[in-house]
TORTI-160461 format. One record per residue (C-alpha): z, x negated, y; residue number from 1. Coordinates in nm, 3 decimals. Layout:
BEGIN
<rec><w>Z</w><u>X</u><v>Y</v><pos>NUM</pos></rec>
...
//
This chain:
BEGIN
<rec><w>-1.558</w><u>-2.527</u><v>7.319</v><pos>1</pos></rec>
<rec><w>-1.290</w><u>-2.874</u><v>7.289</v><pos>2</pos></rec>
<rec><w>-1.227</w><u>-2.990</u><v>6.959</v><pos>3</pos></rec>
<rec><w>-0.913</w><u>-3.100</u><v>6.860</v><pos>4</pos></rec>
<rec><w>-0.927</w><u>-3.440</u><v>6.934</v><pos>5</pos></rec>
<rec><w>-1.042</w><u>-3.335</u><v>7.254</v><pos>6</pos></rec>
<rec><w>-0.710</w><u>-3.133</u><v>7.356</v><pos>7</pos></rec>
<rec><w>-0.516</w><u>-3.397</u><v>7.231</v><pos>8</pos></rec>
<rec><w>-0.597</w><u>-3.610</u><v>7.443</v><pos>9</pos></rec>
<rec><w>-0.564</w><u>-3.293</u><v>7.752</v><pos>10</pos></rec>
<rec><w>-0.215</w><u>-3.321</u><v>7.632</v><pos>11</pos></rec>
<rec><w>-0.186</w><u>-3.619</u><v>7.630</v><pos>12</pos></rec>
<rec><w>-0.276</w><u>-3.691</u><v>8.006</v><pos>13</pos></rec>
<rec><w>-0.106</w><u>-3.409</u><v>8.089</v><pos>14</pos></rec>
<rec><w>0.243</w><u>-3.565</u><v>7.896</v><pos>15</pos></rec>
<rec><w>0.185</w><u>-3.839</u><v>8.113</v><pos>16</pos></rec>
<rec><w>0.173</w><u>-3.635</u><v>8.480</v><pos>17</pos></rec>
<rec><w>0.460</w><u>-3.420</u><v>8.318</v><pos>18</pos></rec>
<rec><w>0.691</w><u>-3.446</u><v>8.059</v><pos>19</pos></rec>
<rec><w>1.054</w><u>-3.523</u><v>8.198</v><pos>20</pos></rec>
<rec><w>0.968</w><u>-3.426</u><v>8.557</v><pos>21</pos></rec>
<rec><w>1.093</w><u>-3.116</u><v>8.728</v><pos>22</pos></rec>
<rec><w>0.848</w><u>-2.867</u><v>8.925</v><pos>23</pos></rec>
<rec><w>0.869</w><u>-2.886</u><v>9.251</v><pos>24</pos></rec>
<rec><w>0.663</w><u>-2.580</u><v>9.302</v><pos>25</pos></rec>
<rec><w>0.434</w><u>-2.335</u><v>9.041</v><pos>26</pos></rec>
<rec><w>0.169</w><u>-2.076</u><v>9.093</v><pos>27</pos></rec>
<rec><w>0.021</w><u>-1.850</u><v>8.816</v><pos>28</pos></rec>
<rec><w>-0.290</w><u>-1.679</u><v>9.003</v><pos>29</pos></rec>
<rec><w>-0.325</w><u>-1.448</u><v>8.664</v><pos>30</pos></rec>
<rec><w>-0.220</w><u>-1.070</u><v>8.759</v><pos>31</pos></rec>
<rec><w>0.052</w><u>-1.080</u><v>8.419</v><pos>32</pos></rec>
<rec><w>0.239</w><u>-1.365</u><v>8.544</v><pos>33</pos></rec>
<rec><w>0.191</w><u>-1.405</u><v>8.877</v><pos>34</pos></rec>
<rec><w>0.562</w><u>-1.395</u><v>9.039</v><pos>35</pos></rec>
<rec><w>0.653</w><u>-1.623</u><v>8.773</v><pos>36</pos></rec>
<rec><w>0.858</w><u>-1.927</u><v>8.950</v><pos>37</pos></rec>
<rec><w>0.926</w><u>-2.242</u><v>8.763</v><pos>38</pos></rec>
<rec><w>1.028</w><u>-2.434</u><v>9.029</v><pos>39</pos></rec>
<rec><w>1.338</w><u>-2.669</u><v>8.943</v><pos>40</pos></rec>
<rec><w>1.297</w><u>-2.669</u><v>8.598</v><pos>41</pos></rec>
<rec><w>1.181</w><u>-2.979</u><v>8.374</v><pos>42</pos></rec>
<rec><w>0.913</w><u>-3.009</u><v>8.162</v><pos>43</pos></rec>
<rec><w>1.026</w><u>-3.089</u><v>7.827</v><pos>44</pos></rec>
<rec><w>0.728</w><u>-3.169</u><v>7.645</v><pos>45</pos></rec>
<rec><w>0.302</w><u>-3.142</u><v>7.643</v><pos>46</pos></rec>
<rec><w>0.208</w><u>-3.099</u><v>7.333</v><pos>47</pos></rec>
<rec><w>-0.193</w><u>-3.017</u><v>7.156</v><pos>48</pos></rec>
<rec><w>-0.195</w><u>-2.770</u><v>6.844</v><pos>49</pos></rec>
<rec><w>-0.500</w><u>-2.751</u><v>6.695</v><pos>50</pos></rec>
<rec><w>-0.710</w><u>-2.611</u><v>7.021</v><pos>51</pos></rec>
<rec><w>-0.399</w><u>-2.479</u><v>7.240</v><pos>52</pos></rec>
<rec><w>-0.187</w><u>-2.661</u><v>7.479</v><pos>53</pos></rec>
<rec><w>0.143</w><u>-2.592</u><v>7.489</v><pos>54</pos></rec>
<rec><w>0.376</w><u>-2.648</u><v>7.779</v><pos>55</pos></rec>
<rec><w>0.781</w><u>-2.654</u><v>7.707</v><pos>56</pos></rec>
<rec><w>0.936</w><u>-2.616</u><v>8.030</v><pos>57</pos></rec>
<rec><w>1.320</w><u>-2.521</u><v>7.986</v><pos>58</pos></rec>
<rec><w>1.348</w><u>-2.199</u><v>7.797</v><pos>59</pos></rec>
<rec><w>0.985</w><u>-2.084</u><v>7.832</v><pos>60</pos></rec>
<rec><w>0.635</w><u>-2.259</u><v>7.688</v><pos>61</pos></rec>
<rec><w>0.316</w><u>-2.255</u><v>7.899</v><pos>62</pos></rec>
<rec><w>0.052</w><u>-2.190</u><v>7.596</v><pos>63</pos></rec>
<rec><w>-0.330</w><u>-2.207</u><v>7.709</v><pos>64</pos></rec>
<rec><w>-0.607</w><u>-2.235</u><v>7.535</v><pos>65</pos></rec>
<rec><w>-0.963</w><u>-2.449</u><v>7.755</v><pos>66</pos></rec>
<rec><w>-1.238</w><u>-2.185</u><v>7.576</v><pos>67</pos></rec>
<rec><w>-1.579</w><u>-2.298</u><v>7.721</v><pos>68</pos></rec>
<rec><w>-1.516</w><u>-2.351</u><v>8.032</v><pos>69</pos></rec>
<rec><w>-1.158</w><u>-2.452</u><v>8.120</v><pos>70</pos></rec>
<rec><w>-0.999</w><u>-2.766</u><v>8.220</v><pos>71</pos></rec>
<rec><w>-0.674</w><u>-2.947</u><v>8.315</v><pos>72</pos></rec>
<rec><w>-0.690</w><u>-3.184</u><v>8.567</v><pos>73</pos></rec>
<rec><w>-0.461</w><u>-3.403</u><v>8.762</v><pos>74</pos></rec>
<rec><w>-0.452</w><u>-3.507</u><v>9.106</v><pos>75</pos></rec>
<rec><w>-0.198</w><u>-3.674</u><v>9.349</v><pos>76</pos></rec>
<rec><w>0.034</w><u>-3.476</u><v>9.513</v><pos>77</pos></rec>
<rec><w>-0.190</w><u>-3.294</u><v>9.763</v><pos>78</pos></rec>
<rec><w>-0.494</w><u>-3.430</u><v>9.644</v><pos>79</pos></rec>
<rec><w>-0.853</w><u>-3.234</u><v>9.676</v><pos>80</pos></rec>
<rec><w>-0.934</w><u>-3.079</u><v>9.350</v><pos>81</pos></rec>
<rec><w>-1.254</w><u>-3.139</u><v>9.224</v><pos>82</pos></rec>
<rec><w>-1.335</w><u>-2.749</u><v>9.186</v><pos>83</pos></rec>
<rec><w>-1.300</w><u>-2.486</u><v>9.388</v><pos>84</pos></rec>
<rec><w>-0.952</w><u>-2.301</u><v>9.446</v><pos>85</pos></rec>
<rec><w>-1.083</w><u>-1.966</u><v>9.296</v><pos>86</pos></rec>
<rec><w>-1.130</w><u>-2.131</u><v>8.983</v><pos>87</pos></rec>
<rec><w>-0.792</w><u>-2.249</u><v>8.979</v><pos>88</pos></rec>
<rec><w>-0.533</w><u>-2.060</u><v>8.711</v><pos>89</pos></rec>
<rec><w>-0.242</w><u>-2.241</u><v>8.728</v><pos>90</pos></rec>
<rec><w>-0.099</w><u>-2.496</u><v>8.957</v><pos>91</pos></rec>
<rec><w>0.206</w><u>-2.673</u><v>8.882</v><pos>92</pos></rec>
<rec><w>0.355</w><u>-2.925</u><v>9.111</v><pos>93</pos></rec>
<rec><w>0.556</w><u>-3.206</u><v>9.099</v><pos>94</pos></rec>
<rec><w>0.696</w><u>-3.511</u><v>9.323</v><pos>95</pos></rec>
<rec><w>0.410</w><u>-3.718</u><v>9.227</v><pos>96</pos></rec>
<rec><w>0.154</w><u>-3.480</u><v>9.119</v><pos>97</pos></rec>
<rec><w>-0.056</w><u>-3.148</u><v>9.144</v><pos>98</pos></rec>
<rec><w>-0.144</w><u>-3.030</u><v>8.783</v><pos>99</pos></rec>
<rec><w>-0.398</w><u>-2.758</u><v>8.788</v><pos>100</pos></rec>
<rec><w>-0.563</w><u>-2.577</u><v>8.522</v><pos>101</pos></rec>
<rec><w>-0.949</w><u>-2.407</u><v>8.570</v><pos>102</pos></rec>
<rec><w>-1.087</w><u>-2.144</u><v>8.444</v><pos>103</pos></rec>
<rec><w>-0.896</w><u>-2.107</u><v>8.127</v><pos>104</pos></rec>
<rec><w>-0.980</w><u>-1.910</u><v>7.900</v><pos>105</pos></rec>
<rec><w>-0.615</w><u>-1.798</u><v>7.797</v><pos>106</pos></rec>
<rec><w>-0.302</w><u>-1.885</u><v>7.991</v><pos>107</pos></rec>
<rec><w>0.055</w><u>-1.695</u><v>7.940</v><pos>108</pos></rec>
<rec><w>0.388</w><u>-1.814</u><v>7.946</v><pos>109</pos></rec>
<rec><w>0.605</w><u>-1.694</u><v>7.715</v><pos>110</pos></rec>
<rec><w>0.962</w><u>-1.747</u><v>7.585</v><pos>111</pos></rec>
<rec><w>1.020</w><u>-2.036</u><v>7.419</v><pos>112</pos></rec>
<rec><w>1.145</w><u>-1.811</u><v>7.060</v><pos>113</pos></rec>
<rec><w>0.829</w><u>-1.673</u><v>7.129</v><pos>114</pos></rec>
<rec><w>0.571</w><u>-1.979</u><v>7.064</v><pos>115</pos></rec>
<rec><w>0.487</w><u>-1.854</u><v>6.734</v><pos>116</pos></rec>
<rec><w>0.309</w><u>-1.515</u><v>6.831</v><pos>117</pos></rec>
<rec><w>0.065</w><u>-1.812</u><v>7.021</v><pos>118</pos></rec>
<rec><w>0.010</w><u>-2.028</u><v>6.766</v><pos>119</pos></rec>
<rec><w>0.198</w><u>-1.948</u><v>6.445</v><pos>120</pos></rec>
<rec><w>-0.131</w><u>-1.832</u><v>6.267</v><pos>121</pos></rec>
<rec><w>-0.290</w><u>-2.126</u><v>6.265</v><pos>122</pos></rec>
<rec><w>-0.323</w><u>-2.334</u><v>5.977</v><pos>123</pos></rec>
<rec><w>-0.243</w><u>-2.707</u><v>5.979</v><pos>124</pos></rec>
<rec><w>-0.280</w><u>-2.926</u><v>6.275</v><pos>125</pos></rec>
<rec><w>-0.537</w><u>-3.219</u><v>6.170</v><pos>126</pos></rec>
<rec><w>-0.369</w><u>-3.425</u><v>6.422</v><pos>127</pos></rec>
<rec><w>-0.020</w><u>-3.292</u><v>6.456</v><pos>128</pos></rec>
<rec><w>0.299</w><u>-3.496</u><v>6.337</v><pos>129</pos></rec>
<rec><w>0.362</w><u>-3.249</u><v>6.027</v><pos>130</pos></rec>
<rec><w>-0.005</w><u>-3.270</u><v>5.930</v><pos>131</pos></rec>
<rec><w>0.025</w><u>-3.107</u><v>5.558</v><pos>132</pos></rec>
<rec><w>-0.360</w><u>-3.179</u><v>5.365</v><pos>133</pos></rec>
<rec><w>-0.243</w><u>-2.988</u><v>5.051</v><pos>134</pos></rec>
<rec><w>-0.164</w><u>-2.675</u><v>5.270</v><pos>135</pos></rec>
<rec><w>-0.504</w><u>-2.665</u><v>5.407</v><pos>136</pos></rec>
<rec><w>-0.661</w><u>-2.746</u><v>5.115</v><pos>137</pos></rec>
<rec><w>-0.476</w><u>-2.428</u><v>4.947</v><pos>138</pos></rec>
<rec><w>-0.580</w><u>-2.229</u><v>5.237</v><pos>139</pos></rec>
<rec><w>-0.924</w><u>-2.338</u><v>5.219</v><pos>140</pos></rec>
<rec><w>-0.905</w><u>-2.272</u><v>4.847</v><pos>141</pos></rec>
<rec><w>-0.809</w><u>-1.933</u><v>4.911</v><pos>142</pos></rec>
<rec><w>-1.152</w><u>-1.823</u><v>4.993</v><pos>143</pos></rec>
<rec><w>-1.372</w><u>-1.965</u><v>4.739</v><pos>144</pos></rec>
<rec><w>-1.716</w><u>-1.732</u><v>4.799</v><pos>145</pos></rec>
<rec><w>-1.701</w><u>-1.887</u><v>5.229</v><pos>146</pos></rec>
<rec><w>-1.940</w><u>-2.075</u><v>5.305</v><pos>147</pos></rec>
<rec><w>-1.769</w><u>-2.397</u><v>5.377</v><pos>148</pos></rec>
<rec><w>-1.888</w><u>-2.502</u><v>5.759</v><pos>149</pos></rec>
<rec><w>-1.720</w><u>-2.091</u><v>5.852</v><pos>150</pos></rec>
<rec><w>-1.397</w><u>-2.211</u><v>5.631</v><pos>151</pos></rec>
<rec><w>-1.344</w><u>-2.522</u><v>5.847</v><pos>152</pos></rec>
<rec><w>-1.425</w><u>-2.383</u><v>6.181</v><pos>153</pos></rec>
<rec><w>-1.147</w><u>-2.110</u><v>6.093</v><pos>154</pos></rec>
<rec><w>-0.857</w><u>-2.230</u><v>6.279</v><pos>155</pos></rec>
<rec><w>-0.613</w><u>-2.030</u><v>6.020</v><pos>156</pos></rec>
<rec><w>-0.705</w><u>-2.251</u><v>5.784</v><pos>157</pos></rec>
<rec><w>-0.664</w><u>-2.551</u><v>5.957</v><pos>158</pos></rec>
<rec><w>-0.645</w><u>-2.643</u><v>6.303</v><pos>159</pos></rec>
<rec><w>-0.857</w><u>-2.870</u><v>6.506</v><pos>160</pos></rec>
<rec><w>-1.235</w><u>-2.827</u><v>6.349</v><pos>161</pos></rec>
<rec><w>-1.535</w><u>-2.725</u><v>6.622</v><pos>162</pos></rec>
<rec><w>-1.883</w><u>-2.698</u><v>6.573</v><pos>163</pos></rec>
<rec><w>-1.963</w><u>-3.060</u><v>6.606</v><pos>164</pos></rec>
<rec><w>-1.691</w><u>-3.151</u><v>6.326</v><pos>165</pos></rec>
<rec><w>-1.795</w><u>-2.866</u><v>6.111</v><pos>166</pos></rec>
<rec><w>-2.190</w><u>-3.019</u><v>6.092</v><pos>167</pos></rec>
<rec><w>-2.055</w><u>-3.338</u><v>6.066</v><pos>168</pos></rec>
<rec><w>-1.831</w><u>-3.311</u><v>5.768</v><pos>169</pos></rec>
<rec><w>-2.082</w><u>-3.102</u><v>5.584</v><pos>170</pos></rec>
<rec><w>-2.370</w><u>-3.348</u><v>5.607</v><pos>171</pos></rec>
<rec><w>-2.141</w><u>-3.667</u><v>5.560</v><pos>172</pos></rec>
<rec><w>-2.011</w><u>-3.479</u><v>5.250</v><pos>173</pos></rec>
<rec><w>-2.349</w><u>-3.401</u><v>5.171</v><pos>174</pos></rec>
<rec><w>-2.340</w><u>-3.044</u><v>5.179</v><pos>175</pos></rec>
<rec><w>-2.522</w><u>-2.783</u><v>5.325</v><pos>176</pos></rec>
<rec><w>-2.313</w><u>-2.552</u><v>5.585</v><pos>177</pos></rec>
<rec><w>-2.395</w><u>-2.286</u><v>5.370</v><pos>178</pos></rec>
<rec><w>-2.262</w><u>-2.384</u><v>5.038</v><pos>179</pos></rec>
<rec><w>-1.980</w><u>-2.146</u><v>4.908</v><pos>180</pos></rec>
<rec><w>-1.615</w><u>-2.387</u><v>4.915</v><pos>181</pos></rec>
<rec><w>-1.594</w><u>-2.242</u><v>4.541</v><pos>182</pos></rec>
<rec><w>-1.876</w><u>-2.522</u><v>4.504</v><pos>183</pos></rec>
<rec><w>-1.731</w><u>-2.783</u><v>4.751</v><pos>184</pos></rec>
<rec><w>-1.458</w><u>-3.099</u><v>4.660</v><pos>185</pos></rec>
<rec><w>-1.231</w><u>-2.936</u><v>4.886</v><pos>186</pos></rec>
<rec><w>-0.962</w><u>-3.218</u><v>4.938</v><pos>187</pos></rec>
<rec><w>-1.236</w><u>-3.449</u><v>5.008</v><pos>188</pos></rec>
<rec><w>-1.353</w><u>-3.231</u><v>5.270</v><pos>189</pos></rec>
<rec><w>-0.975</w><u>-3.159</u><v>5.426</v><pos>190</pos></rec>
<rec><w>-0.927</w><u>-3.605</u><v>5.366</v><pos>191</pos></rec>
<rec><w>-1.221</w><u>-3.696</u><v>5.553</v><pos>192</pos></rec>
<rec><w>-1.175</w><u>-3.392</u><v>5.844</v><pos>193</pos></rec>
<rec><w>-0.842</w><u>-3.568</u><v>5.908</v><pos>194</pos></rec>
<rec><w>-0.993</w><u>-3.905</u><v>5.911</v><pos>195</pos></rec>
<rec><w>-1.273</w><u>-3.776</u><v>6.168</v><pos>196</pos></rec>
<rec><w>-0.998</w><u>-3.644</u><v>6.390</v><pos>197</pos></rec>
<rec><w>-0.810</w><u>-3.899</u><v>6.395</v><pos>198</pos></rec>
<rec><w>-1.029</w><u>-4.178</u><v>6.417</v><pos>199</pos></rec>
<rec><w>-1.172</w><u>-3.987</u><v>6.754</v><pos>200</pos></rec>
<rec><w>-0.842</w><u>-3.874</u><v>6.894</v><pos>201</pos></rec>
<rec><w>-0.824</w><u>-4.164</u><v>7.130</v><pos>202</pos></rec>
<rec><w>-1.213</w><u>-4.209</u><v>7.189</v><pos>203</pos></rec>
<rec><w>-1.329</w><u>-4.138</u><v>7.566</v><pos>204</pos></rec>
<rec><w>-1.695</w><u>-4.047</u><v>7.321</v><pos>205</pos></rec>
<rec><w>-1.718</w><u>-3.856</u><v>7.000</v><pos>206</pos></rec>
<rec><w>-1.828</w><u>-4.088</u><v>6.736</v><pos>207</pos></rec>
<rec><w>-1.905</w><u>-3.976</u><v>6.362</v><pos>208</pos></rec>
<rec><w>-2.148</w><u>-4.193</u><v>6.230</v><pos>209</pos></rec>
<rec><w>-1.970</w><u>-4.564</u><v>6.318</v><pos>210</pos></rec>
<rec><w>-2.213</w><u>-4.634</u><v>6.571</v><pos>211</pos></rec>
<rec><w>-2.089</w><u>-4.615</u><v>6.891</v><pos>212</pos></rec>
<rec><w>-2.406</w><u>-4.698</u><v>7.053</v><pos>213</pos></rec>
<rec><w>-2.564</w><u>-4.434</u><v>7.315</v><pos>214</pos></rec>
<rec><w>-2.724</w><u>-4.140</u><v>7.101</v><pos>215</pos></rec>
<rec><w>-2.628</w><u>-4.251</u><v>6.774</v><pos>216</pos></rec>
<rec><w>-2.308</w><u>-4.131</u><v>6.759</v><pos>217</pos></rec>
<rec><w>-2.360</w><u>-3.813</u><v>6.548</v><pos>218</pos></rec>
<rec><w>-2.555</w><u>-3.773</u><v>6.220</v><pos>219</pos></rec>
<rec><w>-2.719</w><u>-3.441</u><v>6.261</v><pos>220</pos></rec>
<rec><w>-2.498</w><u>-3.208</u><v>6.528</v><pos>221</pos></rec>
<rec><w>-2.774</w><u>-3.157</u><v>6.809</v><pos>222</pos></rec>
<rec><w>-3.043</w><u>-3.332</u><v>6.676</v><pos>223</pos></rec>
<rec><w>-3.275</w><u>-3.062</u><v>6.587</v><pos>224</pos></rec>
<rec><w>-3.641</w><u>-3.159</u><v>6.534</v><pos>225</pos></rec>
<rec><w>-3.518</w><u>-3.574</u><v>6.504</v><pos>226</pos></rec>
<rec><w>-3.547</w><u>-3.772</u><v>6.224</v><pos>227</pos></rec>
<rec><w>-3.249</w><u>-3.828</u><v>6.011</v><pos>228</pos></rec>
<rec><w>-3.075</w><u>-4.102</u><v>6.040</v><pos>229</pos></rec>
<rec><w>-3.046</w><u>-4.152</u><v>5.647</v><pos>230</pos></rec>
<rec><w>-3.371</w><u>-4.055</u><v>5.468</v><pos>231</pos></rec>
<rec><w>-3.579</w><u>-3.982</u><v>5.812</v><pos>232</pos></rec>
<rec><w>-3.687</w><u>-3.591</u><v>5.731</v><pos>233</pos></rec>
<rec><w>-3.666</w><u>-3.364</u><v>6.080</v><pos>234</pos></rec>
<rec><w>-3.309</w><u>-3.211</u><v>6.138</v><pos>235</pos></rec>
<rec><w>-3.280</w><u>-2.871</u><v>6.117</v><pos>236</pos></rec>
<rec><w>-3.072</w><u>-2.558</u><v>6.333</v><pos>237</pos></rec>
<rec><w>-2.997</w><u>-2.227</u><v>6.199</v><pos>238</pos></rec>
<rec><w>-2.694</w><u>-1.957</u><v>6.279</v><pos>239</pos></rec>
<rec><w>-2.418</w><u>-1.969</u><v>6.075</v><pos>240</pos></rec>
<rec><w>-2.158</w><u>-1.653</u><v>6.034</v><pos>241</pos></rec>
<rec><w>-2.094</w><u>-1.328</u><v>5.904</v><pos>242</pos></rec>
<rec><w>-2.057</w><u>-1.193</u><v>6.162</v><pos>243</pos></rec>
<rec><w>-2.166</w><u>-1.205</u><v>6.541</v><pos>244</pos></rec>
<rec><w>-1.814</w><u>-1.277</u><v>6.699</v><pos>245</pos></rec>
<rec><w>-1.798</w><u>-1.559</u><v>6.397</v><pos>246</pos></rec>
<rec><w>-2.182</w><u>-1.669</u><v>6.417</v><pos>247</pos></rec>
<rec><w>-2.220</w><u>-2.040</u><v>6.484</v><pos>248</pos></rec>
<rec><w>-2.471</w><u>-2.295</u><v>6.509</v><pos>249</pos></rec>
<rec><w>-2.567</w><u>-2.511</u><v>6.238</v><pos>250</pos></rec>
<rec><w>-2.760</w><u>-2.853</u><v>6.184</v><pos>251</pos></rec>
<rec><w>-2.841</w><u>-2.994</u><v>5.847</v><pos>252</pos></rec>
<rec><w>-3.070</w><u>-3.273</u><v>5.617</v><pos>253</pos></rec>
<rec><w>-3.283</w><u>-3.057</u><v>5.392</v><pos>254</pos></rec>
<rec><w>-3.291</w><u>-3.310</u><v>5.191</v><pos>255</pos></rec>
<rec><w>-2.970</w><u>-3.509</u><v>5.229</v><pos>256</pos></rec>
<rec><w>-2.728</w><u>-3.197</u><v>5.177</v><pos>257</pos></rec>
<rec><w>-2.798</w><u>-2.948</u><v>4.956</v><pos>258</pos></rec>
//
């Protein structure tokens, strides 16, 4: 599933294609909102929050959310797609350009004094404008006995942590994804998740360990059964959750974080 840094950028291209044209022509191929027409009205403003996209086009916002699978991509006006038309979800046209979004895992649009029921339960946005680190510290805080990779990956907590940021942050704070956050320097964690973000939010390849060279860009997410880049013992995968819907994949030093 994107990270956050990942939809930023989404939004970002998609600001680019959109933001202060008008829609020529729109087509919502989802049964709930399928005779909805936003033809002649201007997009506003693309905009990331944490994992969802949101899309303010006169009085209503186009909120979707990529899952596993989903993508927005943009083409020329009348250009071939890259995928095939019954993946397509949403297609939203201007002069220049045909926006279309695959296979996404959510997609409504809603009134705009309606955003909130999308995304008001998410926690801070790592990479947002009104980024707020003591909030998510104090929400992080909140649940002392979690263990801390769960607490990140929690998007009510704060928004914009995925699996690869979770493993990350616990091994470069050397901690193991298990350890309660009772136990964990909390706004060190929420300081350098912020940093990772936004160090990456412009990067075309994920990069957590400075290194930007091919395979050496992560410390320990992936590398099961490799040597560790620090003190050279053999990374190690278990699942991570309480409970199946939550359960998660985790990489750790044995050594390294404890």
């Amino acid at each position: 599933m994107p990270e956050g840094d990942t939809v930023y950028q989404v939004a970002k291209r998609l600001r680019a294609a959109l933001a202060g044209r008008t829609l020529t022509a729109t087509d919502f191929r989802v049964p709930a909102y399928a005779t909805v027409d936003l033809s002649g009205r201007r997009v506003e403003e693309v905009l990331s929050r944490g994992k969802h996209l949101l899309m303010r086009v006169g009085d209503v916002t186009i909120h979707s959310h990529l899952k596993m699978e989903g993508s927005w991509e943009v083409y020329p006006r009348g250009g071939r797609w890259r995928h095939p038309g019954h993946q397509a979800r949403a297609v939203l046209k201007t002069e220049d350009n045909d926006v279309v979004g695959f296979l996404l895992g959510v997609l409504e649009v809603l009134p705009r004094d309606r955003e909130q029921e999308a995304v008001g339960h998410l926690g801070p946005d790592l990479l947002g404008p009104d980024w707020d680190a003591a909030e998510a510290v104090a929400r992080l805080s909140a649940h002392p006995e979690a263990p801390v990779a769960v607490a990140l990956l929690d998007q009510r907590n704060l928004a914009g942590v995925g699996n690869v940021f979770a493993n990350e942050i616990c091994f470069v704070r050397g901690m193991l994804p298990t350890r309660p956050v009772g136990e964990a320097d909390v706004p060190a964690t929420v300081d350098l998740a912020h940093r990772m973000l936004v160090a990456n939010r412009d990067r075309t390849v994920r990069v957590t360990t400075g290194d930007t060279r091919r395979g050496r860009n992560t410390w320990v997410y992936g590398r099961e059964g490799q040597p560790c880049r620090r003190c050279g013992t053999l990374i190690q995968r278990s699942s991570l959750g309480r409970t199946e819907l939550e359960e998660r994949v985790s990489y750790f030093c044995p050594v390294c974080q404890s």
